[in-house]
C-alpha positions, 0 to 999 in steps of 0.5 A: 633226473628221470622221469620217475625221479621228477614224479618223487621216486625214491630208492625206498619205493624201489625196495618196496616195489622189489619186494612185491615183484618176486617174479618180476614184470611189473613197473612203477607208476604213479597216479595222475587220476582216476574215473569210475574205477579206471586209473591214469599211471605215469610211468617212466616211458608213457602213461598207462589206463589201468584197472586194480586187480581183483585180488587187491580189491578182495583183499582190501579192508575198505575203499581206503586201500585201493588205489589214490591220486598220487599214489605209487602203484606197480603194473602189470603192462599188456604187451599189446598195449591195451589196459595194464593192471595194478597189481599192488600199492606201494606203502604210502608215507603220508596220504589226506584223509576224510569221511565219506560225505553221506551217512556212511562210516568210510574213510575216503583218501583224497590224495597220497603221498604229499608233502606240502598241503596248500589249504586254499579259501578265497577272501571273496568270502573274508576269512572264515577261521572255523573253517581253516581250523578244520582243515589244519586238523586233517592236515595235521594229521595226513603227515604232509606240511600244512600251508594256508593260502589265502587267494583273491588277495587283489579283491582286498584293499587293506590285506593286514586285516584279513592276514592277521585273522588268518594268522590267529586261526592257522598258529605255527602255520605259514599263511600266503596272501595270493592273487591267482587273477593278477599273479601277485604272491603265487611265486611265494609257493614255488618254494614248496615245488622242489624237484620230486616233491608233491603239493596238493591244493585243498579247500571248499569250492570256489577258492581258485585251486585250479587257477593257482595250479594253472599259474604255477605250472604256466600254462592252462592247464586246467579248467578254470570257471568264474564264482557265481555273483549270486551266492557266491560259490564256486562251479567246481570247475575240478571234478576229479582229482587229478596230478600235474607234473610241474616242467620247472620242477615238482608235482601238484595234485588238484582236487575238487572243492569240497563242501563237506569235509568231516573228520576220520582219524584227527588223532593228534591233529587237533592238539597240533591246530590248538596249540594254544590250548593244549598249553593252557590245559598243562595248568587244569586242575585234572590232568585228563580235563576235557575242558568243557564242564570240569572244575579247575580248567584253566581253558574255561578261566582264559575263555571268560577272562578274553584271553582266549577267543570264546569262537575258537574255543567252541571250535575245538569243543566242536571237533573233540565232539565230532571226533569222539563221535566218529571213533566210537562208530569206526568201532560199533563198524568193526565189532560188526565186521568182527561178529560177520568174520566169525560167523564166517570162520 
């Protein structure tokens, strides 16, 4: 297997890269990181600096469309060896997406091209099923396999509890009890890091991502820093998300803890993280009930019944809410950008 193979070249990505190279020169990479606008690519030989090109920047609709960690990139390389520069984004199949933190409506793409998310928290903190709710709707959404990772499990004596809460909240998904200070239960995600594969690790700061990625690849990798005793929070030892190609096979994405993960485009996730009640919803009354003052809903009935958990249920409420809220100002943003294109026009 080469090189490029082992960071998940595909036969499909040589077409795609063929049909932007129509006068030849450029060469795949992917990549491994990326610092104030300037990018690491892995290529087959070596690892390039590079810079996008400005035609690739005039011509994005956002910051989305410019180049991500864990995306596949054609270069152009300098013959002198100095910076190469991208010259497009090969189509992404999946790719982890979130709103921008602060008041602006922009997508920010946290990792591409991933096909297994490991979800981390760590249970210094018990298990916050809000939170794991949250995460599993953008998840489901970026198209990658969602897998909850509950780390630290050695600071627990009795870890059925904790896993079962975890379980109520994660439904369909695979939930993995870890301890990245001990080693116990790590292997369990080697299966995930088939050769050419991608795993990212995602989750709020202090969880022990880079501590996880240090001990899937064997050896350190990555800096690591303990969680403060005070308020129990992480340093965010990772400030830049960054790729690691794994030698016992399969790449892994790092990336920063984050302390604010708002919803973009959850269409579809959220249904996918509520199973439960989307099954409940099949018997409302209406057809189009949205489960908060309707008549007739079956979701409210299981809620005063305690057949559905009154916390979950204000949880799904909660991301209806957020994400009518955040369609309807993606849309005032492009009827904006519409009037400025006719202005202009």
């Amino acid at each position: 297997m080469t090189r490029l193979e082992q960071l998940g070249w595909t036969s499909e990505r040589a077409a795609a890269l063929a049909s932007v190279d129509a006068g030849g020169g450029l060469i795949p990479g992917r990549v491994g990181l990326e610092h104030n606008h300037v990018f690491r690519v892995l290529t087959e030989d070596r690892e390039w600096l590079a810079e996008t090109a400005g035609r690739i920047k005039h011509e994005a609709a956002g910051r989305h469309e410019l180049p991500a960690v864990g995306d596949w990139v054609a270069i152009r390389p300098d013959p002198q060896g100095a910076r190469a520069v991208i010259k497009a984004v090969l189509p992404r199949h999946s790719w982890f997406s979130r709103k921008s933190a602060g008041r602006e409506t922009t997508e920010q793409v946290v990792a591409a091209n991933v096909d297994t998310a490991l979800i981390v928290f760590g249970l210094d903190k018990g298990v916050n099923a809000r939170a794991i709710e949250r995460y599993l709707v953008v998840a489901q959404r970026s198209q990658a396999r969602p897998v909850l990772v509950l780390n630290k499990a050695d600071l627990v004596e009795q870890i059925e509890g904790p896993l079962g809460e975890a379980r109520a909240a994660a439904g369909a998904t695979p939930v993995h009890a870890v301890s990245s200070r001990t080693g116990a239960g790590v292997h369990e995600l080697e299966r995930y890091l088939q050769a050419g594969s991608t795993v990212a690790l995602l989750g709020p700061s202090g969880a022990g991502k880079s501590s996880i990625v240090n001990r899937l690849v064997g050896a350190e990798v990555l800096p690591t820093g303990e969680v403060r005793p005070w308020d129990a929070r992480g340093r965010h030892t990772s400030v830049h998300r960054q790729l690691v190609r794994r030698e016992a096979g399969g790449v892994i994405i790092d990336t920063p803890g984050m302390r604010e993960l708002q919803l973009w485009d959850p269409e579809g996730g959220i249904a996918e993280t509520f199973p439960d009640l989307e099954a409940l919803g099949e018997t409302c009354r209406f057809r189009d009930c949205r489960h908060h003052r309707e008549p007739g809903c079956a979701v409210k009935a299981a809620v005063e019944s305690g057949e559905l958990d009154r916390g979950r249920y204000e949880s799904f409420l909660k991301l209806q809410a957020e994400q009518e809220e955040i369609d309807r100002r993606r849309q005032e943003l492009e009827h904006q950008g519409g009037k400025r294109k006719r202005r202009t026009t």
